[in-house]
C-alpha positions in Angstrom: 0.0 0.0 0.0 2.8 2.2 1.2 4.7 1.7 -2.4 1.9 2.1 -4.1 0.9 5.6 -2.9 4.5 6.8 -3.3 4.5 5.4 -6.9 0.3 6.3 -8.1 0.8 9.8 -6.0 4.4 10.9 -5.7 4.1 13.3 -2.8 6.2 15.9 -2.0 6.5 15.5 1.8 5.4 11.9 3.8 5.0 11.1 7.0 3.3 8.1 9.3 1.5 8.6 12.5 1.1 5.7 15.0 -0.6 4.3 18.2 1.3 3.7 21.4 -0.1 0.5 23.5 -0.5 3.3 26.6 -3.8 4.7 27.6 -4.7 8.1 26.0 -6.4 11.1 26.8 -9.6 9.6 26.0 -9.5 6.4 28.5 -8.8 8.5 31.2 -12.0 10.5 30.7 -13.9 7.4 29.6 -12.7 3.9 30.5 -14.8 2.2 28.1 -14.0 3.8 25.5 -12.6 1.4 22.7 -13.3 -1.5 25.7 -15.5 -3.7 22.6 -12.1 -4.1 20.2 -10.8 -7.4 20.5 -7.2 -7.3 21.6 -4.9 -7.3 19.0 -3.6 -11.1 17.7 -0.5 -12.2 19.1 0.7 -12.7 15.5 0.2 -9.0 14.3 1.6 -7.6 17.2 4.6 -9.6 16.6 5.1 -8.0 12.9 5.1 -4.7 14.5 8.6 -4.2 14.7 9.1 -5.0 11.4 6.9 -2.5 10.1 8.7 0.1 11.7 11.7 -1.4 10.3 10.6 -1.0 7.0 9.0 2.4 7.3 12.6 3.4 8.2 14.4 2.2 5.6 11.7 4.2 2.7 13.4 6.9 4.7 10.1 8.0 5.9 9.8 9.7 9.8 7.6 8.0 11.9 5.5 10.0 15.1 4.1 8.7 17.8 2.9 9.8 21.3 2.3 8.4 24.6 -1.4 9.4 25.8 -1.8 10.7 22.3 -3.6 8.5 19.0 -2.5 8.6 15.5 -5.4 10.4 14.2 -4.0 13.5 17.1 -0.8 13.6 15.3 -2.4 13.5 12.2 -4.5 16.2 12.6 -1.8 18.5 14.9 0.2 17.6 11.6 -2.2 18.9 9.0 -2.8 21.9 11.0 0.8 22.6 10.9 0.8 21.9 7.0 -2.1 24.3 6.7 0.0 26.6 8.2 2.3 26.7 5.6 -0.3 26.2 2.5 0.5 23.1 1.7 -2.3 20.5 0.6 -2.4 17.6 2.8 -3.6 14.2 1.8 -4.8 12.1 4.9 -4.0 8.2 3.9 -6.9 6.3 6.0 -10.2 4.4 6.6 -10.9 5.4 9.9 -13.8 7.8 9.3 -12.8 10.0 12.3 -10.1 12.0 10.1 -13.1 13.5 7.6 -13.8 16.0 10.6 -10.1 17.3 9.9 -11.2 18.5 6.5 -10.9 22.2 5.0 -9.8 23.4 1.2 -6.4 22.5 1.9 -7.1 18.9 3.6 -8.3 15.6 2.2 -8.7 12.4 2.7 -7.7 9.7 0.9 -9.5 6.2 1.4 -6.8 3.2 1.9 -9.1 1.1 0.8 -10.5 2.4 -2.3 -8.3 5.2 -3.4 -11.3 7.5 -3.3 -10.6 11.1 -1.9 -13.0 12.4 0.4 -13.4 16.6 0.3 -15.5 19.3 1.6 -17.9 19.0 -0.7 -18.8 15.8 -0.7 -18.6 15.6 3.3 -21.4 18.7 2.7 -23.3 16.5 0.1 -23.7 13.6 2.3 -24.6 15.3 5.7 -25.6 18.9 4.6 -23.0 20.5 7.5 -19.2 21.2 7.1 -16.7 18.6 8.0 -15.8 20.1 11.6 -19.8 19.6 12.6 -19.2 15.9 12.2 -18.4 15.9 15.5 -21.6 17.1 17.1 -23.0 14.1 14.8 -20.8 11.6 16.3 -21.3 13.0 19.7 -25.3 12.7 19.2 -25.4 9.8 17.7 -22.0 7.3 18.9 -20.6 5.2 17.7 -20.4 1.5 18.3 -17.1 0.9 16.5 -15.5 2.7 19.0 -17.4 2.3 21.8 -18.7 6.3 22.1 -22.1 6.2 24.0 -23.9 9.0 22.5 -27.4 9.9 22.9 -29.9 6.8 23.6 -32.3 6.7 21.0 -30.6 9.4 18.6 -29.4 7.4 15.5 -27.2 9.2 12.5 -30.3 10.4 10.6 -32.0 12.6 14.0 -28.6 13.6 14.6 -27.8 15.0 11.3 -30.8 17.2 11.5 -30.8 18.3 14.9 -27.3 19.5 13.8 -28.4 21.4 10.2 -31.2 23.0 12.3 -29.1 24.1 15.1 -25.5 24.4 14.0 -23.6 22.5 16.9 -24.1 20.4 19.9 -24.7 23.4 22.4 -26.6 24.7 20.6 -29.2 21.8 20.2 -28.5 21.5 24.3 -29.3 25.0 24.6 -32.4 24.9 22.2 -33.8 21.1 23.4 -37.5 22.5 24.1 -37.3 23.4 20.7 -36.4 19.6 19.4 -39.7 18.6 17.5 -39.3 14.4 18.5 -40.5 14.0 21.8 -38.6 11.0 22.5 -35.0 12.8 21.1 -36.3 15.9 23.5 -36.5 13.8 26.2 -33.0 11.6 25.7 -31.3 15.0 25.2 -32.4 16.2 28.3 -32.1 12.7 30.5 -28.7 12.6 28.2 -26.9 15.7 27.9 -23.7 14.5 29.7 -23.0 12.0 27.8 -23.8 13.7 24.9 -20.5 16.5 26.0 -18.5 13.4 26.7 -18.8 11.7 23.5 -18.1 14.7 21.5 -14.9 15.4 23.8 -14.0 11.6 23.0 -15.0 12.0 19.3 -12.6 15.7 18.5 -9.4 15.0 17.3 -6.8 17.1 19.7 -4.9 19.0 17.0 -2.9 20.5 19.7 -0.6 17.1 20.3 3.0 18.0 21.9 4.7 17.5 18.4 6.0 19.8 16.0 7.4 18.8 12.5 10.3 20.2 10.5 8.5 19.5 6.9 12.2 19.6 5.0 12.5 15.7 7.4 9.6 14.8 6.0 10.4 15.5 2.3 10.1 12.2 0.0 13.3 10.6 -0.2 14.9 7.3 -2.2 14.4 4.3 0.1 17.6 2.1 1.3 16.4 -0.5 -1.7 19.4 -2.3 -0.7 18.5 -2.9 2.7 14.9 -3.3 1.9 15.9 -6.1 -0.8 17.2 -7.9 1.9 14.6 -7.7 4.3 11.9 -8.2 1.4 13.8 -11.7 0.5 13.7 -12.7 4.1 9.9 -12.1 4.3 9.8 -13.8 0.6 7.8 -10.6 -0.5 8.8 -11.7 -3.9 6.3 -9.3 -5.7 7.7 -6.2 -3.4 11.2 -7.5 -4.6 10.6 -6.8 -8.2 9.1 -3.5 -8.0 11.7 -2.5 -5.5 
């Protein structure tokens, strides 16, 4: 995947975030949160390592943070790039990185290659990408364990947030909610509600800084790489290394 992107996109800068196995931020303020993932297999953890190895030697820098998740650093990152008006390209499938969006940020589906922009995040949900939050926060998510609003499903909370704007806002507006059932979760619900949306908003304030000349694209160590690739009998990587 990693070739492939270098090879189909040819970037000018490139950079990969990671997770640390320490709690973050968000399981200190909600210890359930992520508590339905299975555990990660034995067998994956174990390649770990070599990943990083490899990352390495395509002379690409690596960030992580203790306390902090990849999509933090990804977003302190593109806010950084922003800084300097350069158009970022957020590699990903994890859906959480589409609130990150502006004119100058995208992202781009690992799995499908599509690119995800303002417009079509507006298309889909009628709000701009940084309101996908107060969606998320309304209506959880199961994947990662956010509680949400009982009985406020994507579609209520899309609308409560095109006719109000932002989470307080509904909160401050709920006598004004038209479904007497979401009036009545809102109200029963609110503090969950705040906590999922502080669980949900990527912190684009993570303690790291990035000198973007380190992160310019450079040639990989093909020799190394060769040798690593033959030990792993990657013998398709091999020829297009």
């Amino acid at each position: 995947m990693l070739m492939k992107l270098i090879h189909e996109e040819s970037p000018e800068y490139i950079a990969v975030a990671g997770d640390l196995p320490a709690p973050t931020f968000r399981h200190k303020a909600f210890s359930e949160y992520k508590a339905n993932r299975p555990k990660m297999p034995e067998m994956l953890q174990k390649q770990i390592p070599v990943i990083k190895e490899i990352i390495s030697l395509f002379r690409i820098p690596m960030f992580e943070i203790e306390g902090y998740e990849a999509d933090d650093i990804l977003g302190t990152l593109s806010k950084q790039a922003e800084e300097h008006e350069l158009m970022v390209y957020i590699l990903t499938r994890d859906k959480d990185c589409s609130q990150l969006i502006t004119p100058l940020v995208k992202v781009l589906r690992e799995n499908n290659g599509d690119i995800i922009d303002v417009e079509k995040i507006v298309r889909r949900f009628g709000v701009e990408p940084a309101r996908l939050v107060d969606i998320w926060a309304l209506s959880g998510d199961a994947s990662d364990n956010i509680p949400g609003v009982p009985g406020i499903g994507e579609k209520t909370a899309v609308r409560l947030i095109q006719e109000f704007g932002s989470l307080e806002n509904t909160l401050a507006n709920i006598e004004r909610v038209g479904n007497a059932r979401a009036r009545e979760n809102l109200g029963k619900f609110s503090h969950l509600a705040k906590l999922s949306k502080e669980l949900v908003t990527i912190d684009c304030k993570a303690p790291v800084s990035c000198d973007f000349e380190s992160c310019r694209k450079k040639d990989p160590d093909r020799e190394k790489l060769r040798e690593i690739f033959r030990e792993l009998e990657f013998k398709k990587l091999l020829e297009k290394i």
